[in-house]
PyMOL CGO cylinders between C-alpha atoms (Angstrom):
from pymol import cmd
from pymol.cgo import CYLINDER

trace = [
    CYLINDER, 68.85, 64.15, 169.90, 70.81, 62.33, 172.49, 0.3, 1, 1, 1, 1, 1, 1,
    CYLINDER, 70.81, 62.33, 172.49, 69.88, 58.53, 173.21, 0.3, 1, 1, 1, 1, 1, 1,
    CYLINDER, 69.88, 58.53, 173.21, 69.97, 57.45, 176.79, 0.3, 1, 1, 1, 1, 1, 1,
    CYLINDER, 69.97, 57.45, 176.79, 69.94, 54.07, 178.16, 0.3, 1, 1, 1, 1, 1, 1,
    CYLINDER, 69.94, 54.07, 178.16, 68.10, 51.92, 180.94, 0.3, 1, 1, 1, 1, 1, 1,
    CYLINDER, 68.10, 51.92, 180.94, 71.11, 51.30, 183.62, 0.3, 1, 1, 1, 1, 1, 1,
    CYLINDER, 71.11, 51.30, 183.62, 68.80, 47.97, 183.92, 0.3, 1, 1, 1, 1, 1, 1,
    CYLINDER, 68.80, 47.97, 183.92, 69.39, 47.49, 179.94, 0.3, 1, 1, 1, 1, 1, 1,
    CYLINDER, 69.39, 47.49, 179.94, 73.23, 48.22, 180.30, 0.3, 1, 1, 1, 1, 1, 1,
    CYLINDER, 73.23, 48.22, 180.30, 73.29, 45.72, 183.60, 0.3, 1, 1, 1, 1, 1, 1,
    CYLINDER, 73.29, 45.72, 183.60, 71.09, 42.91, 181.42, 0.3, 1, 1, 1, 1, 1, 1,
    CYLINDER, 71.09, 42.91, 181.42, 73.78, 43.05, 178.39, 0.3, 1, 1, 1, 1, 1, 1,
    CYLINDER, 73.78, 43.05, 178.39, 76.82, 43.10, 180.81, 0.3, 1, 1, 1, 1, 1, 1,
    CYLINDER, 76.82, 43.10, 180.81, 75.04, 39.74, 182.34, 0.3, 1, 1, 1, 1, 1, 1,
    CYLINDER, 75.04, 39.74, 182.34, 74.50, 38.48, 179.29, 0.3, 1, 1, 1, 1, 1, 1,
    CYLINDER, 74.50, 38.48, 179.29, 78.09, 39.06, 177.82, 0.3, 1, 1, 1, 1, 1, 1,
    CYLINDER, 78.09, 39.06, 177.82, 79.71, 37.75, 181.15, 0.3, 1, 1, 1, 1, 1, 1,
    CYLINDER, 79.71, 37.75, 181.15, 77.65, 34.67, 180.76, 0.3, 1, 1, 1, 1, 1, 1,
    CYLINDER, 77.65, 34.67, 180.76, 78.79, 34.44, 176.79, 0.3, 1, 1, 1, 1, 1, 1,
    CYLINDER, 78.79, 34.44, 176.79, 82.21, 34.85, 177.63, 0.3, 1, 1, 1, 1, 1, 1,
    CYLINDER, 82.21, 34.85, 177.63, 81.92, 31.93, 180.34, 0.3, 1, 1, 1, 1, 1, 1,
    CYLINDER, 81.92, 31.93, 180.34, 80.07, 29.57, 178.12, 0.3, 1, 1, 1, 1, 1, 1,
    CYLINDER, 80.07, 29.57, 178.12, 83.08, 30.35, 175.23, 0.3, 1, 1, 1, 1, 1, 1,
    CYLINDER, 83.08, 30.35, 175.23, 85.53, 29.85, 177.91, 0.3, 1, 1, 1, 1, 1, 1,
    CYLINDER, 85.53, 29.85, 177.91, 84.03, 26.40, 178.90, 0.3, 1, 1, 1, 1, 1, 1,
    CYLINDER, 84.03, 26.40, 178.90, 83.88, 24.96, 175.43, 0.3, 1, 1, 1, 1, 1, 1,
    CYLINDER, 83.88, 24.96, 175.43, 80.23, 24.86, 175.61, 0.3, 1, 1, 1, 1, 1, 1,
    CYLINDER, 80.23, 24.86, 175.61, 78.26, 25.09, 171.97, 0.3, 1, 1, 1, 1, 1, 1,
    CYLINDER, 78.26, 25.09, 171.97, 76.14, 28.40, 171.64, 0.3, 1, 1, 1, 1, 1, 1,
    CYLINDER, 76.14, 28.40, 171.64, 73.02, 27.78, 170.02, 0.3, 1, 1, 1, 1, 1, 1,
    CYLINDER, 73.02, 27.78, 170.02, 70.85, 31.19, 168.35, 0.3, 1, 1, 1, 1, 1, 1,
    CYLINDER, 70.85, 31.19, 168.35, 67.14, 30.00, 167.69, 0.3, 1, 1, 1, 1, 1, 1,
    CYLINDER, 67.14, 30.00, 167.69, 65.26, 32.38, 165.62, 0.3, 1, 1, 1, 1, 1, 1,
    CYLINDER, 65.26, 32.38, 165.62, 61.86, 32.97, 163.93, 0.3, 1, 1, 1, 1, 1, 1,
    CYLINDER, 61.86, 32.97, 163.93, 61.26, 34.81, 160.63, 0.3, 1, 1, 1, 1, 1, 1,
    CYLINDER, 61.26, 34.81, 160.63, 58.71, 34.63, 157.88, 0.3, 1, 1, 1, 1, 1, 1,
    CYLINDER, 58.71, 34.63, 157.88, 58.78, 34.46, 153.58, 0.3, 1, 1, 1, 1, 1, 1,
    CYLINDER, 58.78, 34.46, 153.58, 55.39, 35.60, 151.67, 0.3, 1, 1, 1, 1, 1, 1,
    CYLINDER, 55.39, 35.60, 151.67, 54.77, 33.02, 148.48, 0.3, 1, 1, 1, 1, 1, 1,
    CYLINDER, 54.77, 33.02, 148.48, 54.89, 36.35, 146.42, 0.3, 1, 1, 1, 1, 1, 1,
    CYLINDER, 54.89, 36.35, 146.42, 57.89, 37.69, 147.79, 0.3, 1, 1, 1, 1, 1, 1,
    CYLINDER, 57.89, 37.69, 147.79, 59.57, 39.69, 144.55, 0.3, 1, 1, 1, 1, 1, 1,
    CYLINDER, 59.57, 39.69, 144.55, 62.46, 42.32, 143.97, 0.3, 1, 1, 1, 1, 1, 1,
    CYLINDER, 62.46, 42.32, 143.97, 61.16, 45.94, 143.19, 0.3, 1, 1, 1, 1, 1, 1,
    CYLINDER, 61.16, 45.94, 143.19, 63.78, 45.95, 140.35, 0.3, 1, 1, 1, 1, 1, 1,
    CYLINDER, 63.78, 45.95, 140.35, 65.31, 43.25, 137.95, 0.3, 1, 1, 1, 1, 1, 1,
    CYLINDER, 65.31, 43.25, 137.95, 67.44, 43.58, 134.73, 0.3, 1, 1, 1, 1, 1, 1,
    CYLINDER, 67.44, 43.58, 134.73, 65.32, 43.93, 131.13, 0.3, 1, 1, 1, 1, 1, 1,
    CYLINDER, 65.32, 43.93, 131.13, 65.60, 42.01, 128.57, 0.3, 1, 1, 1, 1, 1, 1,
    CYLINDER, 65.60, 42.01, 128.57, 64.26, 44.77, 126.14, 0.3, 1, 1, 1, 1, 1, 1,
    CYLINDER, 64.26, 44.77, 126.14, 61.03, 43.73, 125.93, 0.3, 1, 1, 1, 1, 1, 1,
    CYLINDER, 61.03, 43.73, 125.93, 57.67, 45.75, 126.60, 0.3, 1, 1, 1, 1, 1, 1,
    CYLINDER, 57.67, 45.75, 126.60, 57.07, 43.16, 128.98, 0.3, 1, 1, 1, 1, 1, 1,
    CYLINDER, 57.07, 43.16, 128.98, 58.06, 44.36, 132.85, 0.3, 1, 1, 1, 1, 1, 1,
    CYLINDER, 58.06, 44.36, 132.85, 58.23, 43.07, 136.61, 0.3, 1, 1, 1, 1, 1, 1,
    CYLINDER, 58.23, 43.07, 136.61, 54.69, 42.01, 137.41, 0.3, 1, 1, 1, 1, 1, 1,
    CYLINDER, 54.69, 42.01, 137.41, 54.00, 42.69, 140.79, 0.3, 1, 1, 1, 1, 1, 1,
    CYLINDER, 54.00, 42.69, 140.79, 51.76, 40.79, 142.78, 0.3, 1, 1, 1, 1, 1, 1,
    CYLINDER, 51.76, 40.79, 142.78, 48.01, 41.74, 143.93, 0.3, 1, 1, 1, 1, 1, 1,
    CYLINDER, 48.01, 41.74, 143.93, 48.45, 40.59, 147.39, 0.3, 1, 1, 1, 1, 1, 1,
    CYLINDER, 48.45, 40.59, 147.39, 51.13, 39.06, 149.80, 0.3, 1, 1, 1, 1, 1, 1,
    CYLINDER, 51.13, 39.06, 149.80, 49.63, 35.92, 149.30, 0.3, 1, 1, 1, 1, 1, 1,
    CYLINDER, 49.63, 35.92, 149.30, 50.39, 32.99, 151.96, 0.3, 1, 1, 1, 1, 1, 1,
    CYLINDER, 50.39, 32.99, 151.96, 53.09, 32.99, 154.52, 0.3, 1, 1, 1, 1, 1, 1,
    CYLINDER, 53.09, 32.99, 154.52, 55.43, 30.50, 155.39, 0.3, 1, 1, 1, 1, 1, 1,
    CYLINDER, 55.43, 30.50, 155.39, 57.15, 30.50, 158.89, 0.3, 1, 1, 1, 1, 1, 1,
    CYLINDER, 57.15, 30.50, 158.89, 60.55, 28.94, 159.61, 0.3, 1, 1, 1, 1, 1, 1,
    CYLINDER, 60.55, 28.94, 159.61, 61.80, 28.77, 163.25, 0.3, 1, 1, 1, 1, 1, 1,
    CYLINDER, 61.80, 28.77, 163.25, 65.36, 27.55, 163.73, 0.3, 1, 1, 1, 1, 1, 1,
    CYLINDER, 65.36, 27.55, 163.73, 68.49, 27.06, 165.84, 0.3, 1, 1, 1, 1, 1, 1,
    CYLINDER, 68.49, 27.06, 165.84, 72.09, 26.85, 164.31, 0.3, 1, 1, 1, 1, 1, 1,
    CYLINDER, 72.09, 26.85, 164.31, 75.05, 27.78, 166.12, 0.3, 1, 1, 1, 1, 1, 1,
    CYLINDER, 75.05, 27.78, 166.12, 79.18, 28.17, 164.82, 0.3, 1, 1, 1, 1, 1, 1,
    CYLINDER, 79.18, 28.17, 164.82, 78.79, 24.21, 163.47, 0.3, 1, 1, 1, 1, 1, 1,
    CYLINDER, 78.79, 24.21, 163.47, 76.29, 25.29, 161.30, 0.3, 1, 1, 1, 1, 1, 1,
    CYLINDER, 76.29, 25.29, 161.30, 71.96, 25.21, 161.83, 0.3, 1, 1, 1, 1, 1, 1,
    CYLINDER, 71.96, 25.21, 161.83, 71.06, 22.16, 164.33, 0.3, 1, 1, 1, 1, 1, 1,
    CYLINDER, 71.06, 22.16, 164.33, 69.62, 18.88, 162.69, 0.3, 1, 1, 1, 1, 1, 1,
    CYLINDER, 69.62, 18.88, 162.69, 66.21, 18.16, 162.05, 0.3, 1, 1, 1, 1, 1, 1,
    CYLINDER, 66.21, 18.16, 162.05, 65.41, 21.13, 164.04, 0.3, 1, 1, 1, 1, 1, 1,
    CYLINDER, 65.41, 21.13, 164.04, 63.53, 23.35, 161.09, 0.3, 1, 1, 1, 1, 1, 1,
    CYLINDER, 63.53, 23.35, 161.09, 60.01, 23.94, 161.62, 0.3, 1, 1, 1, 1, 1, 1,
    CYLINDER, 60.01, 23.94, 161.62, 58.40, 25.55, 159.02, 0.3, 1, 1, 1, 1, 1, 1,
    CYLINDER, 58.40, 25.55, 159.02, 54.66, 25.66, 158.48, 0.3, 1, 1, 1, 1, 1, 1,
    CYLINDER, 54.66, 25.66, 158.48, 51.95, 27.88, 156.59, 0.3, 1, 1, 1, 1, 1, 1,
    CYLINDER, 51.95, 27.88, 156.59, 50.47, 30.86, 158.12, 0.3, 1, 1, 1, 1, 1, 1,
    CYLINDER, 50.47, 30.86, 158.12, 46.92, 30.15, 159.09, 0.3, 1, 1, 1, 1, 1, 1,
    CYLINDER, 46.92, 30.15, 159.09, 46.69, 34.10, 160.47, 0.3, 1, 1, 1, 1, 1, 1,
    CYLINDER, 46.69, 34.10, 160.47, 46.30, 37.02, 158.07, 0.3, 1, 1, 1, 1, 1, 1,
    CYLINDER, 46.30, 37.02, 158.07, 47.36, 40.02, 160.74, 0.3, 1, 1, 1, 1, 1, 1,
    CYLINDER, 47.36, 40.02, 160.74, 49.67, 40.45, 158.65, 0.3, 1, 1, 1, 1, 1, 1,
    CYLINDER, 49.67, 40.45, 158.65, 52.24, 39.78, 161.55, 0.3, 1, 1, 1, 1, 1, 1,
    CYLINDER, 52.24, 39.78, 161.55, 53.90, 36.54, 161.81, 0.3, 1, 1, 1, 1, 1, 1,
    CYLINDER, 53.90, 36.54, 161.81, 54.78, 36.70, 165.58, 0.3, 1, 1, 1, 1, 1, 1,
    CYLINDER, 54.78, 36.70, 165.58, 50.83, 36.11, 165.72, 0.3, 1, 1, 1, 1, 1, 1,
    CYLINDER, 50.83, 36.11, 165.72, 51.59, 32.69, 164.11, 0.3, 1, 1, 1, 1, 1, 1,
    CYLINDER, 51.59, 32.69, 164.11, 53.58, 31.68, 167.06, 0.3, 1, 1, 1, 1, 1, 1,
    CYLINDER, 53.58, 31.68, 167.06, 52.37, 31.53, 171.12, 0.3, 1, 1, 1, 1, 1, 1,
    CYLINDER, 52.37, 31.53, 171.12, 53.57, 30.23, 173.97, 0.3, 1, 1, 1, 1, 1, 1,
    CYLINDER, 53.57, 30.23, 173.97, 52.75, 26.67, 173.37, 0.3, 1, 1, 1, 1, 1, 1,
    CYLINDER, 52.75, 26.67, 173.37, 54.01, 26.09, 169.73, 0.3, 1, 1, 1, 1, 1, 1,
    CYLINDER, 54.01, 26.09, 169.73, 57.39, 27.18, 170.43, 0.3, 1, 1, 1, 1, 1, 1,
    CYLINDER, 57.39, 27.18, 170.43, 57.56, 25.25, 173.58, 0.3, 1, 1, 1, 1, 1, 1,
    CYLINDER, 57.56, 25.25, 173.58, 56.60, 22.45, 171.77, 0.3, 1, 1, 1, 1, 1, 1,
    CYLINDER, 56.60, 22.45, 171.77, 59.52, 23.00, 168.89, 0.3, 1, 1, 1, 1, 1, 1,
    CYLINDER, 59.52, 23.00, 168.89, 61.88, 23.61, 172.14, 0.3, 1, 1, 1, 1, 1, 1,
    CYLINDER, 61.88, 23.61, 172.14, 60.99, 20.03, 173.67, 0.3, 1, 1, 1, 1, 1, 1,
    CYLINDER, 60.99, 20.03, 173.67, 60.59, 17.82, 170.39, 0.3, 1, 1, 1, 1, 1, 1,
    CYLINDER, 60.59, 17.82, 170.39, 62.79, 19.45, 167.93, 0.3, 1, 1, 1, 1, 1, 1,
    CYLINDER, 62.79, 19.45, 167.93, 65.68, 21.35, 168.92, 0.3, 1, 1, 1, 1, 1, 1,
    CYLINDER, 65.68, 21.35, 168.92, 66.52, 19.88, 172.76, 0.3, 1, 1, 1, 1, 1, 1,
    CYLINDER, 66.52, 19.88, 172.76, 66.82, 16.16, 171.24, 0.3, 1, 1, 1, 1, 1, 1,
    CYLINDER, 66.82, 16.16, 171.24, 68.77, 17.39, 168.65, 0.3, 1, 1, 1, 1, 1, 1,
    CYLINDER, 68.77, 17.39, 168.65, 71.46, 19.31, 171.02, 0.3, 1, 1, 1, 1, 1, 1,
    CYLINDER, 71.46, 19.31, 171.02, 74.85, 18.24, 171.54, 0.3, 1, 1, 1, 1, 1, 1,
    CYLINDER, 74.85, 18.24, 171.54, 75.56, 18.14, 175.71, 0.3, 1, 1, 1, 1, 1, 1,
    CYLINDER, 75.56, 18.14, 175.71, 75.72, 21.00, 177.14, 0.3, 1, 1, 1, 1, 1, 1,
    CYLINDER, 75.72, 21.00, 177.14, 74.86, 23.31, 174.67, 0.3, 1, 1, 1, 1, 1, 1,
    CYLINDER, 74.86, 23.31, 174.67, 73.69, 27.01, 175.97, 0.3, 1, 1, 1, 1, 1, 1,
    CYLINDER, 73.69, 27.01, 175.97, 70.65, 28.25, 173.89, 0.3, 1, 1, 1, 1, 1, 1,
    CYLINDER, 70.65, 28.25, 173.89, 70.24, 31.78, 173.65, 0.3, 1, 1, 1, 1, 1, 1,
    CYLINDER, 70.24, 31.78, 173.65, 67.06, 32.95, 172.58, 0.3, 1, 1, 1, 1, 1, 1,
    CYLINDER, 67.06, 32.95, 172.58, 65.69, 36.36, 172.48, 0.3, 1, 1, 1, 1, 1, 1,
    CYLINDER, 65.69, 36.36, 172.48, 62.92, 38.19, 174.86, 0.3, 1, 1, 1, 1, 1, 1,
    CYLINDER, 62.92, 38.19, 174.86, 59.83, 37.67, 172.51, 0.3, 1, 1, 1, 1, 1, 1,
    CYLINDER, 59.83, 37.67, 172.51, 56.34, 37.42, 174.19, 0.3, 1, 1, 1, 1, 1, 1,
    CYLINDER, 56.34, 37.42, 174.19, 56.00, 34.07, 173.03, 0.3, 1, 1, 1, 1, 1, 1,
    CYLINDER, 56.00, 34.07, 173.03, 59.19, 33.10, 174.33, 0.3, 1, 1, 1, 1, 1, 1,
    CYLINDER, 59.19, 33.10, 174.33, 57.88, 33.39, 177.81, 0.3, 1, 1, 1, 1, 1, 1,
    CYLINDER, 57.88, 33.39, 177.81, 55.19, 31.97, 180.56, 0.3, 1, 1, 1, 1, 1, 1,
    CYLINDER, 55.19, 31.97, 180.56, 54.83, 33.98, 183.43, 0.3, 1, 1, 1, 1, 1, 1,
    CYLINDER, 54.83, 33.98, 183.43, 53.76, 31.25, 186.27, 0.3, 1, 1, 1, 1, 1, 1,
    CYLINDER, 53.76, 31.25, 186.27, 51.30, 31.31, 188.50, 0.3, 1, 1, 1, 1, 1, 1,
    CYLINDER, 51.30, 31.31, 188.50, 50.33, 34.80, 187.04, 0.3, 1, 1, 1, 1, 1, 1,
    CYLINDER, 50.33, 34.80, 187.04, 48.21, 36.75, 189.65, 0.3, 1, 1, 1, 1, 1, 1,
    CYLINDER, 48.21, 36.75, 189.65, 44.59, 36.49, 189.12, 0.3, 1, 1, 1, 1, 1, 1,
    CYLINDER, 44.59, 36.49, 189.12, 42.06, 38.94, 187.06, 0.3, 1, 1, 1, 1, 1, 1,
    CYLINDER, 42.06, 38.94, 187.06, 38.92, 40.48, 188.08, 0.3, 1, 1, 1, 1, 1, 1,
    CYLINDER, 38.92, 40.48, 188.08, 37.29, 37.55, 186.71, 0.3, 1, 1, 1, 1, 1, 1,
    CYLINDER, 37.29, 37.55, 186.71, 38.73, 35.13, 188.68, 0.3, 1, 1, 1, 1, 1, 1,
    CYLINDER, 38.73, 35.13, 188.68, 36.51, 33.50, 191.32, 0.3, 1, 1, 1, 1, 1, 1,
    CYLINDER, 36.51, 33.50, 191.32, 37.56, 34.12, 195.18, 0.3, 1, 1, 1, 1, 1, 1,
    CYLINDER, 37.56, 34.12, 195.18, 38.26, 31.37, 196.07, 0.3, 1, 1, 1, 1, 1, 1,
    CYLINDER, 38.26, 31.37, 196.07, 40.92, 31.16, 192.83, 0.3, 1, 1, 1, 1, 1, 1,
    CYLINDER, 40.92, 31.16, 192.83, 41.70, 35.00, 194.34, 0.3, 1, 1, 1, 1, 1, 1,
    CYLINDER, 41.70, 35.00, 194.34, 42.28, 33.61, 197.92, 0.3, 1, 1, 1, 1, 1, 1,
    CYLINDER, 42.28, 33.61, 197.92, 44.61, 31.06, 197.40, 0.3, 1, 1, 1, 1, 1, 1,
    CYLINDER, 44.61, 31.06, 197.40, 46.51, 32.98, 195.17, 0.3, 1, 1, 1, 1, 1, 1,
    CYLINDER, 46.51, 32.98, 195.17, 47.16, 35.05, 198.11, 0.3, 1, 1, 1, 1, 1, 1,
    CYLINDER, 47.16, 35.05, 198.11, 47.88, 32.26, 200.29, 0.3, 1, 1, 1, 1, 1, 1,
    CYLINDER, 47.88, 32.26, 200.29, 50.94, 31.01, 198.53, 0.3, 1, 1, 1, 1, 1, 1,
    CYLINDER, 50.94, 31.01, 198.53, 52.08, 34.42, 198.11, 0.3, 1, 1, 1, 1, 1, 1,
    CYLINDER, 52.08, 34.42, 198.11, 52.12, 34.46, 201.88, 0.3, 1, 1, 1, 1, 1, 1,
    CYLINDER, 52.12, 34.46, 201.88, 50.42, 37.72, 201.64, 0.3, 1, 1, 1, 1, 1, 1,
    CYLINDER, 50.42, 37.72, 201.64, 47.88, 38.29, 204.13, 0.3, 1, 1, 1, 1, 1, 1,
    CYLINDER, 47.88, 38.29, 204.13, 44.25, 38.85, 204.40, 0.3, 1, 1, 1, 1, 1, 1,
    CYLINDER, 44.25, 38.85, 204.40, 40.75, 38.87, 206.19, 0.3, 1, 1, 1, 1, 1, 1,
    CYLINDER, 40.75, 38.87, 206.19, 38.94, 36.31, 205.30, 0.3, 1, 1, 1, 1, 1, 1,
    CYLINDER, 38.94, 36.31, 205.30, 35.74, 38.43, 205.62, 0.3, 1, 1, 1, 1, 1, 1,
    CYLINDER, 35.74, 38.43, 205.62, 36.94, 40.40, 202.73, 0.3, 1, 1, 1, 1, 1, 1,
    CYLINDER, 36.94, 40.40, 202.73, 34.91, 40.82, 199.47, 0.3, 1, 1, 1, 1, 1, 1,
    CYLINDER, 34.91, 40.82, 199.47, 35.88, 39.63, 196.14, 0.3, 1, 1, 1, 1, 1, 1,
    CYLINDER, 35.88, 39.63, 196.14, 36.95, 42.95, 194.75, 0.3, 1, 1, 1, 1, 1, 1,
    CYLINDER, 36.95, 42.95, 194.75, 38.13, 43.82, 198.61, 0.3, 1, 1, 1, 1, 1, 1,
    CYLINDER, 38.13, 43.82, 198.61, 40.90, 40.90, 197.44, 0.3, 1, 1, 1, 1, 1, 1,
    CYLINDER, 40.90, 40.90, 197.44, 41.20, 41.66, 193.51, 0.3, 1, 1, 1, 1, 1, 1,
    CYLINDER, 41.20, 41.66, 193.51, 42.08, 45.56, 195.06, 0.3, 1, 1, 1, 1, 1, 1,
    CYLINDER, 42.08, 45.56, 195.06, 44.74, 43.85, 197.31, 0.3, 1, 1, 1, 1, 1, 1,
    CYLINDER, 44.74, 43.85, 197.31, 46.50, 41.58, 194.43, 0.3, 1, 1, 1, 1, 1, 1,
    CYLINDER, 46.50, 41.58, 194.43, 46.79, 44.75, 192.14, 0.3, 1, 1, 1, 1, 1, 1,
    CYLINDER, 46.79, 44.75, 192.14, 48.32, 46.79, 194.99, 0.3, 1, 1, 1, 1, 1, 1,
    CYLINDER, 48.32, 46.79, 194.99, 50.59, 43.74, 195.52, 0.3, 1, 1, 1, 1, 1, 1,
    CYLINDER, 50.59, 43.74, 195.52, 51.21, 42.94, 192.31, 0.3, 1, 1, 1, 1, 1, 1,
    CYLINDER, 51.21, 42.94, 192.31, 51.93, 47.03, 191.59, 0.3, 1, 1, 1, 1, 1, 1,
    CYLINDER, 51.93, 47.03, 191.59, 54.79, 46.93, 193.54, 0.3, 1, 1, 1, 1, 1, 1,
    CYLINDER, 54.79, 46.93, 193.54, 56.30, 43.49, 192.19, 0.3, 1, 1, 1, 1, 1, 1,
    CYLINDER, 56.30, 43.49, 192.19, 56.42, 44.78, 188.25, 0.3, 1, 1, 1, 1, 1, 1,
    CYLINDER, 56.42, 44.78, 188.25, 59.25, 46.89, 186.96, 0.3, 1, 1, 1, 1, 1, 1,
    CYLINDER, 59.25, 46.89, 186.96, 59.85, 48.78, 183.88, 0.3, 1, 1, 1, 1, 1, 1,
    CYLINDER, 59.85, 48.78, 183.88, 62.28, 46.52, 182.08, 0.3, 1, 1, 1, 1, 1, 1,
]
cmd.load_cgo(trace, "trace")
């Protein structure tokens, strides 16, 4: 089997390492932020015996789920900037613990304040990790919602035209906007 990459991968990590370099050149402090997750009934599959009859017990279930979201960088992890809290989500996947809005909130109270000047924080691609603005309207948007949409795209359109005359024109527009990435 022979792996092939994305030419838009390769270009994204060349960016990315020119930028790195840059930063290092300047002096600046790189900051990694991360998310990960420990079950209370984390255990090893295997452990020493003491001779006994008695063996590793393993847990029923998972049981609860902490998540810890952090920064640290070559100084070490970034103060007061831990946020750890219990799952309230039993998916079983802890990215459902986190949206949009929680780790924007960690970003603006907890890490920025903490941040030595100009300090570059990297932080990975995760869906929660990004907003798309002004995204285009759904089907159930109202027209009117559909309509200006259009207008501050500067895309053009009759205003006789039917609501799904308009949602048929923002997927064709929108179509030709997305890329594979």
């Amino acid at each position: 089997m022979v792996l092939i990459e994305k030419t838009e991968i390769r270009l994204k990590r060349n960016l990315y390492l020119k930028a790195m370099k840059k930063y290092r050149d300047e002096g600046r402090p790189i900051v990694f932020t991360d998310e990960s997750y420990a079950h209370s009934s984390h255990t090893k599959g295997k452990a020493r015996s003491d001779g006994s009859a008695q063996g590793l017990k393993r847990p029923i279930s998972k049981g609860q789920r902490i998540v810890m979201v952090h920064a640290g960088s070559e100084a070490g992890f970034i103060p007061n900037a831990l946020l750890m809290f219990k799952s309230g989500i039993k998916t079983g996947d802890y990215h459902d613990d986190m949206n949009f809005t929680n780790y924007e909130k960690w970003l603006r109270t907890q890490l920025i304040p903490n941040l030595s000047l100009n300090s570059v924080v990297v932080i990975d691609n995760a869906a929660y990790h990004n907003k798309l603005m002004n995204p285009a309207p759904t089907s159930n948007d109202k027209k009117a919602n559909m309509e200006s949409w259009l207008v501050e795209k500067g895309i053009p359109y009759e205003k006789d035209m039917r609501k799904a005359q308009l949602y048929d024109l923002i997927k064709k527009k929108t179509k030709t906007c997305i890329k594979d990435t």
